[in-house]
PyMOL CGO cylinders between C-alpha atoms (Angstrom):
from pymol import cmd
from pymol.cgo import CYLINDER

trace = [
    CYLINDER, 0.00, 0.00, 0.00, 1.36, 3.44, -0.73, 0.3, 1, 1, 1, 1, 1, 1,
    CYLINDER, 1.36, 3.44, -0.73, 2.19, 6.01, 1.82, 0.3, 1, 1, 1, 1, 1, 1,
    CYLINDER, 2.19, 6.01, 1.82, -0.77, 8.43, 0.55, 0.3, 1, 1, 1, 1, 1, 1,
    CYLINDER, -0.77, 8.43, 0.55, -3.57, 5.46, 0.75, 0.3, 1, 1, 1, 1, 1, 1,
    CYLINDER, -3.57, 5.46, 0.75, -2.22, 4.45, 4.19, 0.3, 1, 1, 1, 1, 1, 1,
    CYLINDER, -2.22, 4.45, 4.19, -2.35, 8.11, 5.62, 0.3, 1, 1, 1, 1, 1, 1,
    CYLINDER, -2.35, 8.11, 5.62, -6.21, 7.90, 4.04, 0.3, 1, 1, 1, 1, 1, 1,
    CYLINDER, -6.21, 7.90, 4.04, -6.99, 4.82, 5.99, 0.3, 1, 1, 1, 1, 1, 1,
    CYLINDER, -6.99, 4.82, 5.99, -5.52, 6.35, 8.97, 0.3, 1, 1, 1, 1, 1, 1,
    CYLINDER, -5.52, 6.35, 8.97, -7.46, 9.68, 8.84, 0.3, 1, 1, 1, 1, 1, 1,
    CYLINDER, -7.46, 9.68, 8.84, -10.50, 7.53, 7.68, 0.3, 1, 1, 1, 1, 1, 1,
    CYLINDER, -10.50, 7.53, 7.68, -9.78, 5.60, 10.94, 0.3, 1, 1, 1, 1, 1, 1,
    CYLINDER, -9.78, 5.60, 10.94, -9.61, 8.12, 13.46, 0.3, 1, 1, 1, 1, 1, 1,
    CYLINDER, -9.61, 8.12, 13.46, -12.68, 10.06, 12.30, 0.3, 1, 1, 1, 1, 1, 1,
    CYLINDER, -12.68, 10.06, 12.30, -14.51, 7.04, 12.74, 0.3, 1, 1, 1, 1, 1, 1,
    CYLINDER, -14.51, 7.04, 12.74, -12.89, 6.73, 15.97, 0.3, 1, 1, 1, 1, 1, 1,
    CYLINDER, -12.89, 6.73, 15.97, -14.10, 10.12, 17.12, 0.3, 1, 1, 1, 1, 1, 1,
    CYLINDER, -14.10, 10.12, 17.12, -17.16, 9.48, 15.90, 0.3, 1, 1, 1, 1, 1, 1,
    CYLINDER, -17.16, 9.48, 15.90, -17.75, 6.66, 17.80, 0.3, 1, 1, 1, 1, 1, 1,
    CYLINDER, -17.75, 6.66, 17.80, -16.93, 8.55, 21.10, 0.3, 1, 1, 1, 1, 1, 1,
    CYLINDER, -16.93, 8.55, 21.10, -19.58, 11.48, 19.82, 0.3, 1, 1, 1, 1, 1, 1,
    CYLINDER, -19.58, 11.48, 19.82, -22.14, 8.32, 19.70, 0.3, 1, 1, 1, 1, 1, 1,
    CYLINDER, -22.14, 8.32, 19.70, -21.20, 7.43, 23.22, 0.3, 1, 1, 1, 1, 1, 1,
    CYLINDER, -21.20, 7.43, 23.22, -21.61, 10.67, 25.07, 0.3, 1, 1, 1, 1, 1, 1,
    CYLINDER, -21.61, 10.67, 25.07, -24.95, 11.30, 23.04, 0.3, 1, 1, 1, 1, 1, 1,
    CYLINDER, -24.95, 11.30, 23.04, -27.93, 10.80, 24.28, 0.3, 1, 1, 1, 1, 1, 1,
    CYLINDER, -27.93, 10.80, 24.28, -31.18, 9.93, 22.16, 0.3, 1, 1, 1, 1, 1, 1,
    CYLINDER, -31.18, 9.93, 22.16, -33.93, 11.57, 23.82, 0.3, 1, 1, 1, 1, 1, 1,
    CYLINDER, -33.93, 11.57, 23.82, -38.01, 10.19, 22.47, 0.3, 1, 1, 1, 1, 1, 1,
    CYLINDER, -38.01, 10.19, 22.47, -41.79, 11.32, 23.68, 0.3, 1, 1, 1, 1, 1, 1,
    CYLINDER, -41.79, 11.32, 23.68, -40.61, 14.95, 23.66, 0.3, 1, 1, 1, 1, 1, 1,
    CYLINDER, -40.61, 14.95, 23.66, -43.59, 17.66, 23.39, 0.3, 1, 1, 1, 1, 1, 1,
    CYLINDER, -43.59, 17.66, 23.39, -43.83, 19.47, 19.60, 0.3, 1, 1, 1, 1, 1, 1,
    CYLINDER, -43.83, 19.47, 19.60, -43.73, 22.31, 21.59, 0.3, 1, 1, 1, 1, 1, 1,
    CYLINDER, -43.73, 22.31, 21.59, -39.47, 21.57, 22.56, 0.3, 1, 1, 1, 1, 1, 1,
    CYLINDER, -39.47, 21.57, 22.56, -37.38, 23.82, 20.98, 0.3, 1, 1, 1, 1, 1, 1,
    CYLINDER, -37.38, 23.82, 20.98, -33.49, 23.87, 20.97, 0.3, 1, 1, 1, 1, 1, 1,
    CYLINDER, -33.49, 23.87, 20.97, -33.24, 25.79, 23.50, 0.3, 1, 1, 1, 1, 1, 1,
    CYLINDER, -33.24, 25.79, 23.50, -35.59, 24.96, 25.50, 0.3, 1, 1, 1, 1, 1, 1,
    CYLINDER, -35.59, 24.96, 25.50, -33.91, 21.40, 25.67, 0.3, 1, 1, 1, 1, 1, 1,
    CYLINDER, -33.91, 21.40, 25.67, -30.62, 22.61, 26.20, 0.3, 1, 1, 1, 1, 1, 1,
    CYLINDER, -30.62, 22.61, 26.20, -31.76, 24.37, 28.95, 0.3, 1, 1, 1, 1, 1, 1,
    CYLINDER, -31.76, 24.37, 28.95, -33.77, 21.16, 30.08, 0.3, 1, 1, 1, 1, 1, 1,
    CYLINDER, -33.77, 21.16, 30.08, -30.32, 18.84, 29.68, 0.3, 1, 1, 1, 1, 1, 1,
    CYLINDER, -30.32, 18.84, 29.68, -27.83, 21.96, 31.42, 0.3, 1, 1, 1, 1, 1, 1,
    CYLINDER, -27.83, 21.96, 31.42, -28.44, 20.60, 34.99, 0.3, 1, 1, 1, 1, 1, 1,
    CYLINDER, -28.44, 20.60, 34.99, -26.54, 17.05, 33.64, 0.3, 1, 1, 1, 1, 1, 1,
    CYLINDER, -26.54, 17.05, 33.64, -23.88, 19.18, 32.55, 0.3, 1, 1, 1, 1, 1, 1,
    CYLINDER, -23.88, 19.18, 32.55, -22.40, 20.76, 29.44, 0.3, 1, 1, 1, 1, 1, 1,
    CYLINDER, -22.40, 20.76, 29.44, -24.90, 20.37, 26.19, 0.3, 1, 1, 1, 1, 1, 1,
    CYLINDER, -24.90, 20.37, 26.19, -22.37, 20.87, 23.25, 0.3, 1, 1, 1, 1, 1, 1,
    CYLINDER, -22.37, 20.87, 23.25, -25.03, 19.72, 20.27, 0.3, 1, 1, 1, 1, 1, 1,
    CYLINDER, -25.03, 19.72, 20.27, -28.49, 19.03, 19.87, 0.3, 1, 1, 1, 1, 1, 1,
    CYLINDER, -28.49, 19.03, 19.87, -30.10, 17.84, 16.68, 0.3, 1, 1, 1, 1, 1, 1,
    CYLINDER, -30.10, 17.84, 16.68, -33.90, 16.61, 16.22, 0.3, 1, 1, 1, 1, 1, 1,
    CYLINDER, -33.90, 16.61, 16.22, -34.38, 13.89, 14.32, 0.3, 1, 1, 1, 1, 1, 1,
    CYLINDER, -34.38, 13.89, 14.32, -37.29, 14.75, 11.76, 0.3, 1, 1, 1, 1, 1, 1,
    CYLINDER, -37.29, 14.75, 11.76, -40.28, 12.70, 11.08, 0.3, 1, 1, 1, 1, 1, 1,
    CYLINDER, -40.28, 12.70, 11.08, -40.85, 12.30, 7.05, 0.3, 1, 1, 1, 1, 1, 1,
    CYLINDER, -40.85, 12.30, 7.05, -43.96, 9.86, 7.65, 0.3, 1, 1, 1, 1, 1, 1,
    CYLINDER, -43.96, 9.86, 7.65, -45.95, 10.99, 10.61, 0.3, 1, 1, 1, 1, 1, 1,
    CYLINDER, -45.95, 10.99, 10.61, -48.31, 14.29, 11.17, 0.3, 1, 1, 1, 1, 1, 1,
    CYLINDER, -48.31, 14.29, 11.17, -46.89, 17.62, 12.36, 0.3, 1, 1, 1, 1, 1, 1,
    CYLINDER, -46.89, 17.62, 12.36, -47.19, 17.09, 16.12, 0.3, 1, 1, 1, 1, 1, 1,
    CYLINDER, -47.19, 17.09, 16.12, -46.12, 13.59, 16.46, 0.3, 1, 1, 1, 1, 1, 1,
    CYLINDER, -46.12, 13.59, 16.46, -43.40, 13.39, 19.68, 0.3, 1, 1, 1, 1, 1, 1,
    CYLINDER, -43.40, 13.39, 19.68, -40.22, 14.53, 18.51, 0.3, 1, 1, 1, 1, 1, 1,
    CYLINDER, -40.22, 14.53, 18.51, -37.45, 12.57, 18.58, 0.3, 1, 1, 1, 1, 1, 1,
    CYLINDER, -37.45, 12.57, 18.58, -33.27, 14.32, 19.85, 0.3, 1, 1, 1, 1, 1, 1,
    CYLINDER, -33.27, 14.32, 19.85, -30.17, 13.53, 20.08, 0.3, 1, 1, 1, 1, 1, 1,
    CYLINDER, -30.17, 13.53, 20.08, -28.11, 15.25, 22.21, 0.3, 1, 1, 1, 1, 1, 1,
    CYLINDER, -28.11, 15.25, 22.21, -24.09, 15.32, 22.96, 0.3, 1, 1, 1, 1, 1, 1,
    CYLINDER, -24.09, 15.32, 22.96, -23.04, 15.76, 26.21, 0.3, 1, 1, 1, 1, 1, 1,
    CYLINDER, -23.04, 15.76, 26.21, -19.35, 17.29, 27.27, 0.3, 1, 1, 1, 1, 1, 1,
    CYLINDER, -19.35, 17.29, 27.27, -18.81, 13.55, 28.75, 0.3, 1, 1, 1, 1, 1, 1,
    CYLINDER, -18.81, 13.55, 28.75, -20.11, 10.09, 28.59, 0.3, 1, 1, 1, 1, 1, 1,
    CYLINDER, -20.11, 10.09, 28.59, -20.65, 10.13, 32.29, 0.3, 1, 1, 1, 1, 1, 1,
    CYLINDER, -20.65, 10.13, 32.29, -23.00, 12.96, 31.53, 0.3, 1, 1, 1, 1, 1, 1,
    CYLINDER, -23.00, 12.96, 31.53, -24.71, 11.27, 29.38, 0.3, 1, 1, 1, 1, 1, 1,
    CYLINDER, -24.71, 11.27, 29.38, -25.24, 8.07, 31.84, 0.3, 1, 1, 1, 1, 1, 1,
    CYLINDER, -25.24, 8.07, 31.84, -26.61, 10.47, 34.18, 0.3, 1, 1, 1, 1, 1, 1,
    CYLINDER, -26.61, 10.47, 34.18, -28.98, 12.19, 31.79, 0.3, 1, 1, 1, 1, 1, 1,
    CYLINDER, -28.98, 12.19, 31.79, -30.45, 8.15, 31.43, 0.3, 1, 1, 1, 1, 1, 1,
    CYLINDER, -30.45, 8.15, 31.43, -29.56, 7.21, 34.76, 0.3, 1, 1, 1, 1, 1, 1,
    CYLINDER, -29.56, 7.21, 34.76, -32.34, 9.95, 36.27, 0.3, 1, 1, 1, 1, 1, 1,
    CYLINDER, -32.34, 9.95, 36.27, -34.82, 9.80, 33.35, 0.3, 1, 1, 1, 1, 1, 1,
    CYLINDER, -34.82, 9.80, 33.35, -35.18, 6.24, 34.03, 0.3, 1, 1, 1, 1, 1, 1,
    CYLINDER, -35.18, 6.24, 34.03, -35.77, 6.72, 37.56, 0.3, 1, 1, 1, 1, 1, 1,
    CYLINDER, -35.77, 6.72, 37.56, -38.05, 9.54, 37.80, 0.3, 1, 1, 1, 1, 1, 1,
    CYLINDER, -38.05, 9.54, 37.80, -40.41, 11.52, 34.98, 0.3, 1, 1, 1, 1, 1, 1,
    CYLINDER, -40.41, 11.52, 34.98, -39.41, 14.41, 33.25, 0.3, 1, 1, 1, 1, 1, 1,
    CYLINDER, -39.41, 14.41, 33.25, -41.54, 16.78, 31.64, 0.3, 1, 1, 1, 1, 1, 1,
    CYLINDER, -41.54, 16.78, 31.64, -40.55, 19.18, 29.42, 0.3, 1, 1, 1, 1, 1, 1,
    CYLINDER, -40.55, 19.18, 29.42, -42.61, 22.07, 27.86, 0.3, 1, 1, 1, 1, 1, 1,
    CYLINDER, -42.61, 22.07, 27.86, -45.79, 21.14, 27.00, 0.3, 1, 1, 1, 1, 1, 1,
    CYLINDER, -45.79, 21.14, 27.00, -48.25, 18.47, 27.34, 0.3, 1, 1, 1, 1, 1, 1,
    CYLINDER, -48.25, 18.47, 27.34, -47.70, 16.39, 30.30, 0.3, 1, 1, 1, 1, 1, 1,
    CYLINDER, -47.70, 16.39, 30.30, -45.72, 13.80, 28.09, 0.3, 1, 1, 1, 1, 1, 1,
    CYLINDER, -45.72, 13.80, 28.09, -43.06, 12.13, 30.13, 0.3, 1, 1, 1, 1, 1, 1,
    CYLINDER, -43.06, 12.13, 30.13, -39.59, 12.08, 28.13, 0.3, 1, 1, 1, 1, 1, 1,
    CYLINDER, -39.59, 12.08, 28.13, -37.32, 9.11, 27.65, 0.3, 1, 1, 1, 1, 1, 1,
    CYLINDER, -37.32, 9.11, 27.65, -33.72, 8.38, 27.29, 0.3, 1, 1, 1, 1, 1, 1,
    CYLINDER, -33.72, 8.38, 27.29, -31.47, 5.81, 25.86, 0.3, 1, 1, 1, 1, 1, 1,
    CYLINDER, -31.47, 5.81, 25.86, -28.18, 5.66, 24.88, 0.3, 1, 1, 1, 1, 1, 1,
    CYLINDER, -28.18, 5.66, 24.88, -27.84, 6.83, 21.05, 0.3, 1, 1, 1, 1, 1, 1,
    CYLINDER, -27.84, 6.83, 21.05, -26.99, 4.00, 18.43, 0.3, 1, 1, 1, 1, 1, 1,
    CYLINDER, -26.99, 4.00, 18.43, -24.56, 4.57, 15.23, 0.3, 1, 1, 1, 1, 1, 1,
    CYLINDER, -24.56, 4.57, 15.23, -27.68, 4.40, 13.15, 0.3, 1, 1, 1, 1, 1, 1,
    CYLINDER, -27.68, 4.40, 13.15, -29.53, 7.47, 14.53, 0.3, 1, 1, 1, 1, 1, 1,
    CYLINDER, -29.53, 7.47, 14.53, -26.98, 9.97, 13.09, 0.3, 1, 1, 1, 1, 1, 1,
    CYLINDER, -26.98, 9.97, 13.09, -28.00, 11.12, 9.30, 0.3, 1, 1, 1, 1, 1, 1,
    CYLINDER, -28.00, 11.12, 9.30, -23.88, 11.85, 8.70, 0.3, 1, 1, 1, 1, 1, 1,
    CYLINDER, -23.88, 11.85, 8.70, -21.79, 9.81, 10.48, 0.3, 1, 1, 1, 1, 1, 1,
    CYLINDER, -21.79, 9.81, 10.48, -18.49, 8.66, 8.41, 0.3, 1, 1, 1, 1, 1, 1,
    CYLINDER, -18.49, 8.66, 8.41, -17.86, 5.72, 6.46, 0.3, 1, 1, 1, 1, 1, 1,
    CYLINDER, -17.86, 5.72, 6.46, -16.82, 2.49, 8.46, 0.3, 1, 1, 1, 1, 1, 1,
    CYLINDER, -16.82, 2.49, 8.46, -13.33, 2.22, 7.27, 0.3, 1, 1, 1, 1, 1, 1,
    CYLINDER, -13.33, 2.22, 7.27, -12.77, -1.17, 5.38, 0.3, 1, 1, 1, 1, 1, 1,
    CYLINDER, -12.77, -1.17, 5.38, -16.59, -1.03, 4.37, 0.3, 1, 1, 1, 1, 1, 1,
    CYLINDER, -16.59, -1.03, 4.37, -18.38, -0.12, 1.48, 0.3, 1, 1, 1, 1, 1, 1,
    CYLINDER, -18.38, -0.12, 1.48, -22.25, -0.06, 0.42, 0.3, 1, 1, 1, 1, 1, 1,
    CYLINDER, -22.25, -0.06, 0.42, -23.62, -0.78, -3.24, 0.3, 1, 1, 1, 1, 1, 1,
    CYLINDER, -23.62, -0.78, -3.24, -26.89, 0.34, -4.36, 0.3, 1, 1, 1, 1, 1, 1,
    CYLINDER, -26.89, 0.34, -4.36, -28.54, -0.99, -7.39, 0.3, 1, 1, 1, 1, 1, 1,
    CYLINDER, -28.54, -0.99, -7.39, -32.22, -1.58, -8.59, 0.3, 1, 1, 1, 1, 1, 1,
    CYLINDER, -32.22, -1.58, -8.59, -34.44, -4.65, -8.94, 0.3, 1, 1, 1, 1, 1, 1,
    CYLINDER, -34.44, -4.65, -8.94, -35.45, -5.78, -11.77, 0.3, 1, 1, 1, 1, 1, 1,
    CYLINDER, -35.45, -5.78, -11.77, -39.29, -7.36, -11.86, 0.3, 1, 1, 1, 1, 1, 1,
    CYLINDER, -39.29, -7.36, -11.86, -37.34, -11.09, -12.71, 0.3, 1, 1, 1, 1, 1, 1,
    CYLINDER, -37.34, -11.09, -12.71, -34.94, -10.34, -9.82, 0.3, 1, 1, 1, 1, 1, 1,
    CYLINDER, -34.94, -10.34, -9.82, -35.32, -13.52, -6.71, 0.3, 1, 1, 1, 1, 1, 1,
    CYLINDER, -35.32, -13.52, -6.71, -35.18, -10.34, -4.65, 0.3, 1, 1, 1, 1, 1, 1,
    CYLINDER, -35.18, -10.34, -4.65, -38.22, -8.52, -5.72, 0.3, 1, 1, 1, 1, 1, 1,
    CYLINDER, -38.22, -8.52, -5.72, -41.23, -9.99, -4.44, 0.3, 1, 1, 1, 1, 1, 1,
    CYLINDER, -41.23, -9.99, -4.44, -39.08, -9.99, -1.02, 0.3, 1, 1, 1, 1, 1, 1,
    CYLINDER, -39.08, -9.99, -1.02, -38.29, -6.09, -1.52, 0.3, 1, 1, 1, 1, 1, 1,
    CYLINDER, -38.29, -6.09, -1.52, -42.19, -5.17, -2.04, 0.3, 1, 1, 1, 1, 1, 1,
    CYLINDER, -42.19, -5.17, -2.04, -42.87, -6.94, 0.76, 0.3, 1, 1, 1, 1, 1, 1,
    CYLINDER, -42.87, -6.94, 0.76, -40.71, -5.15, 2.58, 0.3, 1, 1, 1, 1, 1, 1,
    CYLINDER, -40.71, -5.15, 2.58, -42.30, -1.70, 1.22, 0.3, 1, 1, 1, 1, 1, 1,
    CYLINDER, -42.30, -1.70, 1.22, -46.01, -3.50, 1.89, 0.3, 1, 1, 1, 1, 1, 1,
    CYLINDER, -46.01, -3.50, 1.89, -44.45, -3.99, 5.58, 0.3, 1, 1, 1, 1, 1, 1,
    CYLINDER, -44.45, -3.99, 5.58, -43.29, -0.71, 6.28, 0.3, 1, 1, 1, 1, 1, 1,
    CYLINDER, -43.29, -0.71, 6.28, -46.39, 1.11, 5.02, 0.3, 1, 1, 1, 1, 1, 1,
    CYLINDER, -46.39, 1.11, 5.02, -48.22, -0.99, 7.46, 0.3, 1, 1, 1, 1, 1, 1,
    CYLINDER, -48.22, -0.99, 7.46, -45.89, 0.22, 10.18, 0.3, 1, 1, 1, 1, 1, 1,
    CYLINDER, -45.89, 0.22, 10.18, -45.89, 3.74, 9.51, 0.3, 1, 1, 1, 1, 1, 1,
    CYLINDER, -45.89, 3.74, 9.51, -49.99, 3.63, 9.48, 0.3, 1, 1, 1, 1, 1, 1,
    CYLINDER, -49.99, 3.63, 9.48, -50.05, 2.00, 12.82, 0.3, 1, 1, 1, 1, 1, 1,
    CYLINDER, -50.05, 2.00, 12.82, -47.71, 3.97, 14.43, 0.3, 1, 1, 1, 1, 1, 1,
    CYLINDER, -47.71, 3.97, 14.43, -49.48, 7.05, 13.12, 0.3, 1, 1, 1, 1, 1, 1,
    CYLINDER, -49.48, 7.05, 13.12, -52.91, 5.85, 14.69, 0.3, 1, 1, 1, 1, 1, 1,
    CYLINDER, -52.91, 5.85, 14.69, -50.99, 4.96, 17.95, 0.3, 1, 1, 1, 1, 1, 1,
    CYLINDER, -50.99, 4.96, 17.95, -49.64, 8.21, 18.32, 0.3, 1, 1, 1, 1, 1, 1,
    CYLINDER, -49.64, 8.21, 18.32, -52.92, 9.95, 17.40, 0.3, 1, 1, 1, 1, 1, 1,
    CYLINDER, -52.92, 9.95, 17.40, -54.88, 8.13, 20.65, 0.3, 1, 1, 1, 1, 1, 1,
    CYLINDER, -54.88, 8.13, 20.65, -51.85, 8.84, 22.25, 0.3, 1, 1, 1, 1, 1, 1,
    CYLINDER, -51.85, 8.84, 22.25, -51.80, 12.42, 21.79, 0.3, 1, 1, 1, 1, 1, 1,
    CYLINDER, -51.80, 12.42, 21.79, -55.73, 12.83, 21.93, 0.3, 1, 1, 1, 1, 1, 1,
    CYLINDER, -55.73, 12.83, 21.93, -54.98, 11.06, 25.61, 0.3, 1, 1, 1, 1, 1, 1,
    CYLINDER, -54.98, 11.06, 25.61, -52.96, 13.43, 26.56, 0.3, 1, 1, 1, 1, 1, 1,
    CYLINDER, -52.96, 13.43, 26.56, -54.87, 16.65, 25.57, 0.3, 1, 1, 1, 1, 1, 1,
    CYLINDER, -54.87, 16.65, 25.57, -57.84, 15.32, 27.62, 0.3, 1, 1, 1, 1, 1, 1,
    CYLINDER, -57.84, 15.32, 27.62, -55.31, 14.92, 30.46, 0.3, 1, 1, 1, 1, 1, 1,
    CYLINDER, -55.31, 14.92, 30.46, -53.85, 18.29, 30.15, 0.3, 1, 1, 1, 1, 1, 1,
    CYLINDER, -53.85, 18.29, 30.15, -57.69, 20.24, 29.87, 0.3, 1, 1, 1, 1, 1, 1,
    CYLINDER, -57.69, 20.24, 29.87, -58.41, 18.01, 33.11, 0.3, 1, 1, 1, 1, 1, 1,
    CYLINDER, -58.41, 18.01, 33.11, -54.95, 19.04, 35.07, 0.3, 1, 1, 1, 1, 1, 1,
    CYLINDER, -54.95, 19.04, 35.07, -55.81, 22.77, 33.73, 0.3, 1, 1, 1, 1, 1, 1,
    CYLINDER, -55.81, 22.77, 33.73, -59.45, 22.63, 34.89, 0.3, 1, 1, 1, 1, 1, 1,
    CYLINDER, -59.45, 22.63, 34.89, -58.17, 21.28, 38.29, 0.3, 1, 1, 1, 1, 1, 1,
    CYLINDER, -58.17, 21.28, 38.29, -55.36, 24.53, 38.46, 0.3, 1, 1, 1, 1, 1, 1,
    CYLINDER, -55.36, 24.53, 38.46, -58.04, 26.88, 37.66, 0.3, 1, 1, 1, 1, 1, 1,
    CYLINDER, -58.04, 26.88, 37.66, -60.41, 25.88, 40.41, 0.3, 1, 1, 1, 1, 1, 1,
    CYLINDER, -60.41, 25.88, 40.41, -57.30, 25.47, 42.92, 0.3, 1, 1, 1, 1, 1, 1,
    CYLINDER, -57.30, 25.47, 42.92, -56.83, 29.43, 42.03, 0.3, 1, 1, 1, 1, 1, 1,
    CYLINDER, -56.83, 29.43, 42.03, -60.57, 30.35, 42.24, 0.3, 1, 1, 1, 1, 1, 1,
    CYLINDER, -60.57, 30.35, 42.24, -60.34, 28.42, 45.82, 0.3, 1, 1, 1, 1, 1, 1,
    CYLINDER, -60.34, 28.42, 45.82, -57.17, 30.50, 47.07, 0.3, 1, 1, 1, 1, 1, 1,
    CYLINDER, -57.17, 30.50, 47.07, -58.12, 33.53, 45.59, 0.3, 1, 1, 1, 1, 1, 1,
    CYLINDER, -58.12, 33.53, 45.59, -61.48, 33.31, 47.58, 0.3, 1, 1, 1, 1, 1, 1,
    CYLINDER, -61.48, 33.31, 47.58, -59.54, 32.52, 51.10, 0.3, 1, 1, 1, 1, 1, 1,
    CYLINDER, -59.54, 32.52, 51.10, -57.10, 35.65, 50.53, 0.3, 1, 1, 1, 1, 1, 1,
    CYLINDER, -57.10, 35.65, 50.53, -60.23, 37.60, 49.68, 0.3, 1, 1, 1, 1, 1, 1,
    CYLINDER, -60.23, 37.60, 49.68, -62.10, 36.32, 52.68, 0.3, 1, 1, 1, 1, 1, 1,
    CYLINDER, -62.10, 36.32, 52.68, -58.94, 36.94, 55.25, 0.3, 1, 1, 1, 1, 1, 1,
    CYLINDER, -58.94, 36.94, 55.25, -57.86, 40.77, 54.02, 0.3, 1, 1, 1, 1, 1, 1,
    CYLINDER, -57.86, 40.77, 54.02, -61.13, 42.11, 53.69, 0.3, 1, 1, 1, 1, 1, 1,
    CYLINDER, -61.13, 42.11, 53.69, -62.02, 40.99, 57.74, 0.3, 1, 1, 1, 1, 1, 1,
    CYLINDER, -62.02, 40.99, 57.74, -64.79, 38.57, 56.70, 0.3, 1, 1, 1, 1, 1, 1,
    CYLINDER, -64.79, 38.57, 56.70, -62.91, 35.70, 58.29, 0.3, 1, 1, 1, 1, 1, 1,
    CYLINDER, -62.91, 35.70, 58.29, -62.71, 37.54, 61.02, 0.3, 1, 1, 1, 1, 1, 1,
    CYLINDER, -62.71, 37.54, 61.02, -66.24, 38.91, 61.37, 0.3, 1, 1, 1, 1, 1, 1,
    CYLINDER, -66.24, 38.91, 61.37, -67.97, 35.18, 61.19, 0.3, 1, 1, 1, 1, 1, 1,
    CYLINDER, -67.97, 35.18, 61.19, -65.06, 33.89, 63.48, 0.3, 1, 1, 1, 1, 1, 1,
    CYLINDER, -65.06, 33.89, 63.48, -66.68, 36.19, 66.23, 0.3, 1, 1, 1, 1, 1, 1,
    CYLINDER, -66.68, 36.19, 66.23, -70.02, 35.84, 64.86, 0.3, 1, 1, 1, 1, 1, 1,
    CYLINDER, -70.02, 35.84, 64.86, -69.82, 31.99, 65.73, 0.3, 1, 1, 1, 1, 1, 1,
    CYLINDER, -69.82, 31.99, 65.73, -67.42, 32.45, 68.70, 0.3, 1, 1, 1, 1, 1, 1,
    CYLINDER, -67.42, 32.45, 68.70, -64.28, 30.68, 66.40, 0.3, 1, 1, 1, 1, 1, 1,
    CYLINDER, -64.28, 30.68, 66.40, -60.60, 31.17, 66.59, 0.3, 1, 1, 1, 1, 1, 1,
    CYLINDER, -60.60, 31.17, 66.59, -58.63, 32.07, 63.69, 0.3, 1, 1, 1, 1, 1, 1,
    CYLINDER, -58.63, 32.07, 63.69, -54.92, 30.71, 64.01, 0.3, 1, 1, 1, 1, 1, 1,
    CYLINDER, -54.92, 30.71, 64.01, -52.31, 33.23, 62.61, 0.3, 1, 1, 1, 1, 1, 1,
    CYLINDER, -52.31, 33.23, 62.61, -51.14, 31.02, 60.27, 0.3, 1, 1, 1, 1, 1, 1,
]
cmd.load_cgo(trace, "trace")
C-alpha cells in the first residue's frame, strides 16, 4: 500500500474513531412535546452538565405534532449516563403536554452523517421485476407502510390522551386558584374575622 492510501486509511480511521466517542456521550432523547425547541432542551439537559449539540431527528412519515425525537451530545459520557440514569428513575416533563420524556443511549444508526466504516463499502442498485429479490423487496415496502400507518394511529390516541389529560390538570389549576383567591379575599377584607366572632371561632395566625 502506498504512503498516501495508508495516511487515508488512517485519517478515515480516526474520524470514525471520534465518531464513535460522539455516539457514546450522546444521548437519544423520544416522547418529547412538539412544543421543545433547541433551546428549550438545552436548557432542560444543562443541569446534567455541558450540552455541546443538539439535533432533532425529523419525522418524514408521521403528522406535524407527532413526539419529537433528539439527540443530544453531552461534554462527557458520564453525563450522558446520568442524563439516562435519572430519566429512568423519575419523569421528566418538558414544555408542554404532560408527556413524560425518555432516554437511551444513542446508536450509530440514529446519526444522518456519520463517516464511512473504514474497510466497508455499500452498493446500491435496482431490482429488476425477474430479480429472486423482488417480491421480497415489495414486501418489505407493503411492511413498512403498514408500520408507519399504525404507528401514526398509535400516536394519534396517544396524543388525543394526553390533551384530555392536560384540559383536566388545567381545569383542576383553575379551580385550585378560584379556591385560594377566595380565602385571601375572605382573610384581608375581615370577613374571616367577622364570622369567626359571629360563631365564637378562633382564627390561628397562620
Amino acid at each position: 500500500m502506498s504512503p498516501r492510501l495508508d495516511e487515508m486509511g488512517s485519517q478515515a480511521e480516526q474520524e470514525y474513531a471520534d465518531f464513535q466517542a460522539k455516539v457514546c456521550r450522546t444521548v437519544y432523547l423520544d416522547n418529547l412535546s412538539p412544543k421543545v425547541t433547541e433551546q428549550v432542551l438545552r436548557t432542560a439537559m444543562d443541569q446534567f452538565g455541558t450540552v455541546k449539540t443538539v439535533e432533532f431527528i425529523p419525522n418524514y412519515l408521521g403528522p406535524v405534532n407527532m413526539p419529537q425525537c433528539a439527540l443530544v451530545e453531552m461534554e462527557t459520557q458520564k453525563q450522558s449516563e446520568a442524563v439516562i440514569k435519572s430519566l429512568a428513575e423519575n419523569p421528566f416533563m418538558i414544555a408542554g403536554m404532560p408527556r413524560p420524556v425518555r432516554a437511551a443511549e444513542a446508536d450509530e444508526t440514529m446519526f444522518d452523517d456519520p463517516p464511512p466504516r473504514p474497510g466497508r463499502s455499500i452498493q446500491c442498485r435496482w431490482l429488476d421485476a425477474n430479480d429472486p429479490d423482488f417480491e421480497t423487496a415489495k414486501e418489505i415496502k407493503r411492511a413498512v407502510k403498514r408500520h408507519s400507518e399504525e404507528v401514526a394511529y398509535l400516536v394519534k390516541q396517544q396524543l388525543e390522551s394526553e390533551e384530555k389529560l392536560a384540559n383536566h390538570q388545567a381545569q383542576l389549576l383553575k379551580a385550585n386558584n378560584t379556591k385560594f383567591d377566595m380565602i385571601d379575599k375572605v382573610t384581608s377584607d375581615q370577613t374571616a374575622q367577622s364570622l369567626a366572632q359571629c360563631y365564637n371561632l378562633k382564627i390561628a395566625d397562620d
